[in-house]
C-alpha positions as CSV (number, residue, x, y, z in Angstrom):
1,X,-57.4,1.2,-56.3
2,X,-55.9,-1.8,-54.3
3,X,-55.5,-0.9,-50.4
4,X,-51.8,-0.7,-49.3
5,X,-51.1,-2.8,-46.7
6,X,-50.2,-1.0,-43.5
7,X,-45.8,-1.5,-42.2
8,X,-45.1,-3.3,-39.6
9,X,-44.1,-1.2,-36.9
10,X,-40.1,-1.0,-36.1
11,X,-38.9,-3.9,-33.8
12,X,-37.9,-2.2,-30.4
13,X,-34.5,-1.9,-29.6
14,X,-32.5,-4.7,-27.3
15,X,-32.6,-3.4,-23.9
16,X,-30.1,-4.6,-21.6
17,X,-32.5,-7.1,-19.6
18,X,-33.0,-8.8,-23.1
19,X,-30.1,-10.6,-23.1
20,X,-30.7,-13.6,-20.6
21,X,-26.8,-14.5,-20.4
22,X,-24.2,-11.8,-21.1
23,X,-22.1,-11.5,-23.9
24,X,-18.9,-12.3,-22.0
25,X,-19.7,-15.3,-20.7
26,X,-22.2,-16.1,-23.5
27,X,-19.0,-16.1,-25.6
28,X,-16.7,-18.8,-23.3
29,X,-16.6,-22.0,-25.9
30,X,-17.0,-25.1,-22.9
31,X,-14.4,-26.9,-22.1
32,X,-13.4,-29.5,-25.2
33,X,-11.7,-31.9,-22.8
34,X,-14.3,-32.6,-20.1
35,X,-17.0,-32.3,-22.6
36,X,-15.3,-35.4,-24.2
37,X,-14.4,-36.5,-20.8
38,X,-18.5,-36.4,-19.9
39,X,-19.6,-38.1,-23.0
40,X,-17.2,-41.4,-22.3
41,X,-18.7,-41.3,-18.8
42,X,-22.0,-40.8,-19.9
43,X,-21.9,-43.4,-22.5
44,X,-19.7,-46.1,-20.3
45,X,-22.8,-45.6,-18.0
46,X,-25.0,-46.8,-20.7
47,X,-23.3,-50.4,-20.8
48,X,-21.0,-49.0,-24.0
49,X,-17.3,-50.7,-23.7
50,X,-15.9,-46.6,-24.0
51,X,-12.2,-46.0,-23.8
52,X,-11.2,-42.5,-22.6
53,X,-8.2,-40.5,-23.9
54,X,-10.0,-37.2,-23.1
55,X,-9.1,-36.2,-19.9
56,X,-6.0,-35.1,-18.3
57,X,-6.5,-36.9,-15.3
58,X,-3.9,-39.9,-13.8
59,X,-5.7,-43.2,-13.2
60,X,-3.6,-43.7,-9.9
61,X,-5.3,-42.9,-6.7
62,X,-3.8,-40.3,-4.6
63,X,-0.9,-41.1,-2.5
64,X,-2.6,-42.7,1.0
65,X,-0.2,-40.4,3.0
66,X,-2.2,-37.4,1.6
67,X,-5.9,-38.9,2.4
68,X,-4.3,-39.8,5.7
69,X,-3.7,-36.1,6.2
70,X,-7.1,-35.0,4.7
71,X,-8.8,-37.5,7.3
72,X,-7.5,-35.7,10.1
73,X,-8.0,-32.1,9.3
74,X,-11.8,-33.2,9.0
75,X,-11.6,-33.7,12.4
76,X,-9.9,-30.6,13.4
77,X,-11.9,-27.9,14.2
78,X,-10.1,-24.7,13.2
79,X,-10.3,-26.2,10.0
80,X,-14.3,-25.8,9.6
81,X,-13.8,-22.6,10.0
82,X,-12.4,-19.0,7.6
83,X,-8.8,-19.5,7.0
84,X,-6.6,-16.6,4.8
85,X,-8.0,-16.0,1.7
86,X,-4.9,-16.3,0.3
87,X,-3.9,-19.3,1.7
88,X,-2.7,-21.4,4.7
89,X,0.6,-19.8,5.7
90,X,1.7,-23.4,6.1
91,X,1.0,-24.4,3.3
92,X,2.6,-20.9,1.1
93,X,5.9,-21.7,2.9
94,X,5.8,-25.1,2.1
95,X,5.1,-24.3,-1.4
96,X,8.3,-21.9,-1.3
97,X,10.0,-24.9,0.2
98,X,9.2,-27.4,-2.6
99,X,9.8,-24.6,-5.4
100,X,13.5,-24.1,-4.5
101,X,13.4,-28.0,-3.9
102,X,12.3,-28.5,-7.3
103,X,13.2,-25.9,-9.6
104,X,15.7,-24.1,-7.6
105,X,14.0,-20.9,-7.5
106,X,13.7,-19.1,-4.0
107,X,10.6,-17.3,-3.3
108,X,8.9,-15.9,-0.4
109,X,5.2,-17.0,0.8
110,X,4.4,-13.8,0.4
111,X,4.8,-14.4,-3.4
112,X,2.8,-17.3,-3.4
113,X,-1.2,-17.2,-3.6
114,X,-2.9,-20.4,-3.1
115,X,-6.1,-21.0,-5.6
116,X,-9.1,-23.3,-6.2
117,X,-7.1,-25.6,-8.6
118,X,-4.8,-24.3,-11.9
119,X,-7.6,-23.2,-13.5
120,X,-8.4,-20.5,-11.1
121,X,-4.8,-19.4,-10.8
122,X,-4.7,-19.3,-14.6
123,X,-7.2,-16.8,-14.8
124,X,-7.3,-14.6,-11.3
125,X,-2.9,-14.3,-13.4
126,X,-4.7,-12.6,-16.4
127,X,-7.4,-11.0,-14.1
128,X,-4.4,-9.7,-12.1
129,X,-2.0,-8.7,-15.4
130,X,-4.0,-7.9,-18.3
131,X,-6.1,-4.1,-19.1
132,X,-8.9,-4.2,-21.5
133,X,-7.2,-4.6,-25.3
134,X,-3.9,-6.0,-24.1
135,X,-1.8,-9.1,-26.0
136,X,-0.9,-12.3,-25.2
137,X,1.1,-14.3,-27.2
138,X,-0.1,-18.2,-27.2
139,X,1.7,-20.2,-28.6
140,X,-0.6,-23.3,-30.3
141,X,-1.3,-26.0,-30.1
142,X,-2.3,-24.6,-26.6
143,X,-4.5,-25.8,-23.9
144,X,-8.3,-24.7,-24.0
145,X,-8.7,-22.7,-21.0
146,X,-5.7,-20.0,-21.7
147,X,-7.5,-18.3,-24.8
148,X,-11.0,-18.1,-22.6
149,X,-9.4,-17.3,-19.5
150,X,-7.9,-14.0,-21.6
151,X,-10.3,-13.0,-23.0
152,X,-12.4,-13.2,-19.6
153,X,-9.6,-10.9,-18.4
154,X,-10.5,-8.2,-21.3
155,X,-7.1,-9.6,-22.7
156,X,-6.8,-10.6,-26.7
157,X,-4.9,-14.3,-27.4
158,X,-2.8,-14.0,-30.3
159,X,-1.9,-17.4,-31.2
160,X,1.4,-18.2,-32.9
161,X,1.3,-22.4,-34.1
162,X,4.0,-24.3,-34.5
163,X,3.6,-28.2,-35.8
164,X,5.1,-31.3,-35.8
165,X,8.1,-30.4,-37.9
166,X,9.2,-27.9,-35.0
167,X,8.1,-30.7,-32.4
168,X,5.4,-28.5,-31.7
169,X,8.0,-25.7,-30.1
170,X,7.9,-22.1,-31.2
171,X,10.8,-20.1,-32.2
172,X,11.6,-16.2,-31.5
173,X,11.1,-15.5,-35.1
174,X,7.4,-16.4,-34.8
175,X,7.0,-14.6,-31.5
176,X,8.4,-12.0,-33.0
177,X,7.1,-12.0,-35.9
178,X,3.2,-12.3,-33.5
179,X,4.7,-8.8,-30.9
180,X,2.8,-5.5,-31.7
181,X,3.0,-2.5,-29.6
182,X,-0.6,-4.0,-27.5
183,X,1.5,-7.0,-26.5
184,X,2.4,-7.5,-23.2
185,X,2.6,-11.2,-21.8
186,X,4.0,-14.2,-23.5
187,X,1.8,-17.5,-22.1
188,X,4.4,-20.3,-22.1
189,X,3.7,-24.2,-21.1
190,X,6.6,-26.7,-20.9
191,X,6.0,-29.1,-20.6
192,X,3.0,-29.0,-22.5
193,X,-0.5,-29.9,-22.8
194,X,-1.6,-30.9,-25.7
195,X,1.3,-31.7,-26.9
196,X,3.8,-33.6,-24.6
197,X,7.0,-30.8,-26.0
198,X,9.4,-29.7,-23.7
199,X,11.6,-26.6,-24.3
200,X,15.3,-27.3,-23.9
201,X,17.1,-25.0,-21.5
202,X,18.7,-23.6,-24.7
203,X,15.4,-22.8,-26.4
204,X,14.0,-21.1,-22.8
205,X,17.3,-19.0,-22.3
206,X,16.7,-17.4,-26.0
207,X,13.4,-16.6,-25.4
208,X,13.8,-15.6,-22.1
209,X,16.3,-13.5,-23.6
210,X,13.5,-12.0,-26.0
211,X,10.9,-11.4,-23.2
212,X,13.2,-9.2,-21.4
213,X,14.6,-7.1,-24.5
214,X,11.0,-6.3,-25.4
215,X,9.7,-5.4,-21.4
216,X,7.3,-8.0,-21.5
217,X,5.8,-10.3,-18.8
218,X,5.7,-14.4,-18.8
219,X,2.8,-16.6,-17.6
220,X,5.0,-19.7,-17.2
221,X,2.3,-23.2,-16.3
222,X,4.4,-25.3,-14.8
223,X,1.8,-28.1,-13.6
224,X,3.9,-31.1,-15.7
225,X,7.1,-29.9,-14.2
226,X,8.0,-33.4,-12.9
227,X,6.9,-35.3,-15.8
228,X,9.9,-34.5,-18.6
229,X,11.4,-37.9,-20.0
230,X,15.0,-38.7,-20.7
231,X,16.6,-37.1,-19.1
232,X,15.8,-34.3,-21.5
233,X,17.5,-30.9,-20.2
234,X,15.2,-28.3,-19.4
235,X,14.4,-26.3,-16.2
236,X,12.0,-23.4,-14.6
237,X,12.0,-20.0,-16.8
238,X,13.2,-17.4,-14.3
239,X,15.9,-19.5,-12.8
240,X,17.3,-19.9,-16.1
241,X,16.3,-16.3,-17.0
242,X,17.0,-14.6,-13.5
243,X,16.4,-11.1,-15.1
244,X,13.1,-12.0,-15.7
245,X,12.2,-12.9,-12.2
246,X,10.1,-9.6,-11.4
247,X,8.0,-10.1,-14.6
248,X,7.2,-13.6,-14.3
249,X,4.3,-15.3,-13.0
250,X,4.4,-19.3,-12.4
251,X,0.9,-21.4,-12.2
252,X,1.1,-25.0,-11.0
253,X,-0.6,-26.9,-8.5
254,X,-0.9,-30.4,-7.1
255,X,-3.3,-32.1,-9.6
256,X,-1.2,-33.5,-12.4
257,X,1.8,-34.8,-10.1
258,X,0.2,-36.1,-7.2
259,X,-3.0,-37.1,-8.5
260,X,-5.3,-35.1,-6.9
261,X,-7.1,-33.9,-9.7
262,X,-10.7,-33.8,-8.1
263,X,-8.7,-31.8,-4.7
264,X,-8.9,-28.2,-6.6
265,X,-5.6,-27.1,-5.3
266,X,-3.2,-24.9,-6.9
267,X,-1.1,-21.6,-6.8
268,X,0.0,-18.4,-8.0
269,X,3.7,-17.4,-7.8
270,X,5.1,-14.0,-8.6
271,X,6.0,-10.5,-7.4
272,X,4.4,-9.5,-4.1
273,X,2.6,-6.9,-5.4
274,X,1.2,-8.7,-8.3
275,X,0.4,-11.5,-5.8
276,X,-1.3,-8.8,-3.0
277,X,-4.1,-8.1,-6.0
278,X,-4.3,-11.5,-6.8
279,X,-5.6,-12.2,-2.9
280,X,-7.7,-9.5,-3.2
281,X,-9.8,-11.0,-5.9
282,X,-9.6,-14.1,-4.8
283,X,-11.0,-12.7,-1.5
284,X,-14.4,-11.8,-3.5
285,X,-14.5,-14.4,-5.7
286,X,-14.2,-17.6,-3.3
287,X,-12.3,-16.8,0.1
288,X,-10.0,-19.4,1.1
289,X,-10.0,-22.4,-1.0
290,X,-11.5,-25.3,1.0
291,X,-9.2,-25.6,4.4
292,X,-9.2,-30.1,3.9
293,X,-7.7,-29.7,0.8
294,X,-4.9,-27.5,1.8
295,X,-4.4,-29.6,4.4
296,X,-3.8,-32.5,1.8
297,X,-2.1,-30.4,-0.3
298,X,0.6,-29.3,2.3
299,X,1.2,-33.0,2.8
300,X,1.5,-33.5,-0.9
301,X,3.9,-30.9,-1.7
302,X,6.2,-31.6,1.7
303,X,6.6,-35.2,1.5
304,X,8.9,-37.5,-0.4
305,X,8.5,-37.3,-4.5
306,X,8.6,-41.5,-4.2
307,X,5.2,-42.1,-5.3
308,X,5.1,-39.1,-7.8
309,X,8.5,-41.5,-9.5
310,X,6.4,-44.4,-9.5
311,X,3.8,-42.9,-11.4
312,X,6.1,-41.2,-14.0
313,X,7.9,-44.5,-14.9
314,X,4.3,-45.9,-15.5
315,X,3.6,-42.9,-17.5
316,X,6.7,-43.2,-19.2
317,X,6.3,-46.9,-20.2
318,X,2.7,-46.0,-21.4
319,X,4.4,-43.0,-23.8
320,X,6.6,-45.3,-25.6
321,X,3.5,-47.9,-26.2
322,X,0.9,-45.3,-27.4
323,X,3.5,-43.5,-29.7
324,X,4.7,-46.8,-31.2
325,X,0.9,-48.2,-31.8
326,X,-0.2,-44.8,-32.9
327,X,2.6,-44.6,-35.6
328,X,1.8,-48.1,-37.1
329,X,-2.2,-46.5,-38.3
330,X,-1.4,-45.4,-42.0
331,X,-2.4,-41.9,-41.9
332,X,-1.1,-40.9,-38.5
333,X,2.5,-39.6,-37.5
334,X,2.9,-39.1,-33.9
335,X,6.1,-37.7,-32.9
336,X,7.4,-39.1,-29.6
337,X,6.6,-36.4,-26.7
338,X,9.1,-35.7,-24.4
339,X,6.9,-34.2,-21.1
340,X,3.3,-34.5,-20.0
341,X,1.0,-37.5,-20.7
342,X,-0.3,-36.6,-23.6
343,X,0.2,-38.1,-27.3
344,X,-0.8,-35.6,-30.4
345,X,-0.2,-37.2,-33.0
346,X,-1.2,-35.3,-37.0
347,X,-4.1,-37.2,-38.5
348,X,-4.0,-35.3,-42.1
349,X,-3.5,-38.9,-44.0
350,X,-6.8,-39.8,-42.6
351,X,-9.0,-36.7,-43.7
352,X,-10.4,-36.3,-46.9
353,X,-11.4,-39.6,-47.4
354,X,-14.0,-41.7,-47.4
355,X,-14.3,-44.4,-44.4
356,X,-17.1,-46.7,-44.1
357,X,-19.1,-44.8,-47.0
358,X,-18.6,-41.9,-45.2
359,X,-16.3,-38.4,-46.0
360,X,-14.2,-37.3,-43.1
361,X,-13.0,-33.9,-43.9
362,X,-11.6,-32.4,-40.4
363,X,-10.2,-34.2,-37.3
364,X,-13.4,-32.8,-35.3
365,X,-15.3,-35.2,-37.9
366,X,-12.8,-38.1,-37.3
367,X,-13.4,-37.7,-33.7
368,X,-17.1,-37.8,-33.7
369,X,-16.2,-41.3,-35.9
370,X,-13.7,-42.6,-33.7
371,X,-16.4,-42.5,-31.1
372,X,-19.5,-43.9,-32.9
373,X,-17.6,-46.3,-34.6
374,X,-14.7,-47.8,-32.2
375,X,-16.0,-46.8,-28.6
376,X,-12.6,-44.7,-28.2
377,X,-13.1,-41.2,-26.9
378,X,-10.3,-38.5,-28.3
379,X,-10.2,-34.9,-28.1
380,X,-9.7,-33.4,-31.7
381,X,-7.1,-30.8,-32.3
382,X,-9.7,-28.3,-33.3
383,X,-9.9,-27.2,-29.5
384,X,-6.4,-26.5,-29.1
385,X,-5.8,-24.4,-32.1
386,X,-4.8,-26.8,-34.3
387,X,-7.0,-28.9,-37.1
388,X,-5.6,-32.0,-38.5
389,X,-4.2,-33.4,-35.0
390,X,-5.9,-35.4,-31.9
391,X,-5.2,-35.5,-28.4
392,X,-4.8,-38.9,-26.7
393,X,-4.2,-38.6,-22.8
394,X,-1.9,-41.6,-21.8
395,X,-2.6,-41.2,-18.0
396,X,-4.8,-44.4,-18.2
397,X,-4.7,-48.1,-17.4
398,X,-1.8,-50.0,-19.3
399,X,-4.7,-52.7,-20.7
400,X,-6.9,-49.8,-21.3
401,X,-4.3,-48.4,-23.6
402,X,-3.6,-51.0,-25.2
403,X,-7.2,-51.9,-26.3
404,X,-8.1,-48.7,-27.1
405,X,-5.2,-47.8,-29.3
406,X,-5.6,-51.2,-31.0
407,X,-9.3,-50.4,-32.0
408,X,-7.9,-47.5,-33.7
409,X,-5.6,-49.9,-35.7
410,X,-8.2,-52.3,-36.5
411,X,-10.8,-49.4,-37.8
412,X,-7.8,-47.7,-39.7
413,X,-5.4,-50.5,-40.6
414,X,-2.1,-50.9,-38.5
């Protein structure tokens, strides 16, 4: 009679303390665009000729008249010291001031929350609005931090997408069609990252117009505001739905139009009350952002928009030379953004074959080629909801451009 061998005993159950990183930030997918970002820097440290369409981020340095200002609030003593957590007074006035400037909405500073760069405001919004299990409609392609920064907040993205045969806009059918009794904010981005669209002031009143029949709220990123291209008609969401104004928040911030990307400087805007609990978590998670770069920032958002016209015509010059170069790669159709600095052009006539011996079946695949093969880093339209496109960031050097859109031609054909 053969011995039976003895079980194993049961496996012990997970205790808390198992788990070295927890399962809410364990889930947060890193950023696609500075990962990309990172691995052109990495590799253009190695000696490698890289191009970089990754980042988001305007090759100009920042306006001298903001350093100038940074420079002496280093030397100013009340400024090594706590300020507000939510923000310099100055500086919420004077972001009041430039919103009616801008946009022609009038707020208070007491609506306006000052944060460690859009990012930050982006989230402490959703932190602020959203209950456990609550909606958001996002429309897709979208930017890569909204769906994390939801679900961060407990909140669940629902993403509507819309193409390039809707230049990459989404109509009040499909939110509609997306709105279930959990909804409760609509995220809307015009102009918009990834894509370049802008709304028309037509398309924003009829949405508006859907928001407010439905009681919900709007997170409205406005951090492209200055960059629409012509003269296209569009404008800020509550001034051109003033109903809405108590159930909208606004996100921008100085990085995109004053080039001050590495500063970490932007803003909340909204109802007081919504703003109060904002400060409050701001006042746990970081205190006052960093008193030198409000100091910038004030000088940035109260000075003349000059230099922030320079850099759009550059930006606008560069659109029409990516778009045109892009277009002439068999296999790509590019439609010709109207906002941002950003090119996302559909790449489906290049997937599914074979290039160089080898099969590219998704534009994630295609990007990992682009690289290896032509030295040109691209962000693939997997990260923004979207397979089958790529993101090309135009906010670089005109020659840079030019070189790295034509090593796309040569390994493609164009």
């Amino acid at each position: 009679m053969s011995a039976t061998a003895p079980s194993s005993p049961p496996s012990p159950p997970s205790r808390p303390r198992d788990r070295r990183v927890s399962q809410r930030i364990g889930s947060i997918a890193e950023s696609a665009t500075l990962k990309v970002d990172a691995k052109a820097k990495a590799l253009k440290a190695e000696g490698r000729p890289v191009i970089g369409f990754g980042a988001g981020e305007p090759d100009f340095p920042t306006p001298a008249y903001v350093v100038d200002a940074a420079v002496e609030a280093c030397r100013d003593p009340k400024n090594h010291r706590y300020t507000p957590a939510g923000g310099l007074p100055a500086l919420k006035q004077a972001i009041a001031d430039k919103t009616l400037r801008d946009s022609g909405y009038r707020v208070e500073a007491s609506q306006v929350v000052v944060t460690d760069g859009g990012k930050q405001a982006i989230y402490e919004a959703f932190a602020t609005m959203l209950d456990p299990g609550d909606e958001v409609i996002v429309p897709a392609p979208y930017w890569t931090t909204y769906p994390e920064a939801i679900k961060l907040a407990g909140g669940v993205p629902v993403e509507v997408l819309a193409d390039e045969t809707q230049d990459y806009k989404v109509t009040v059918d499909q939110l509609e069609s997306a709105r279930t009794d959990r909804t409760k904010v609509l995220l809307f981005n015009s102009p918009s990252n990834p894509t370049g669209a802008v709304y028309s002031a037509d398309e924003i009143r009829a949405i508006g117009q859907w928001v407010e029949e439905n009681g919900l709220w709007v997170m409205t990123d406005e951090i492209y505001e200055h960059l629409v291209y012509d003269d296209f008609e569009t404008g800020s969401l509550p001034v051109l739905c003033p109903a809405l104004a108590d159930h909208t928040v606004i996100v921008n911030g100085v990085a995109k139009t004053y080039a001050m990307t590495g500063w970490r400087v932007g803003w909340i805007i909204g109802p007081a009350d919504l703003v109060k609990a904002a400060t409050n978590l701001q006042s746990h998670a970081t205190s006052n952002v960093s008193n030198v770069a409000q100091v910038a920032a004030l000088a940035a958002v109260s000075g003349s928009l000059e230099a922030v016209e320079e850099m759009k015509v550059a930006f606008d010059r560069r659109r029409r030379t990516i778009v045109s170069m892009l277009n002439e790669i068999d296999g790509v159709t590019c439609p010709e953004p109207k906002g941002a600095f950003y090119a996302y052009p559909s790449v489906a006539g290049l997937l599914g074959k074979e290039h160089d011996g080898r099969h590219i079946d998704s534009s994630a695949d295609l990007a990992e080629y682009i690289l290896e093969k032509a030295e040109v880093a691209v962000v693939p339209g997997e990260a923004f909801g979207s397979p089958g496109y790529l993101r090309l960031s135009y906010a670089l050097g005109d020659d840079d451009l030019a070189e790295g859109v034509g090593r796309l031609q040569k390994l493609f054909g164009g």
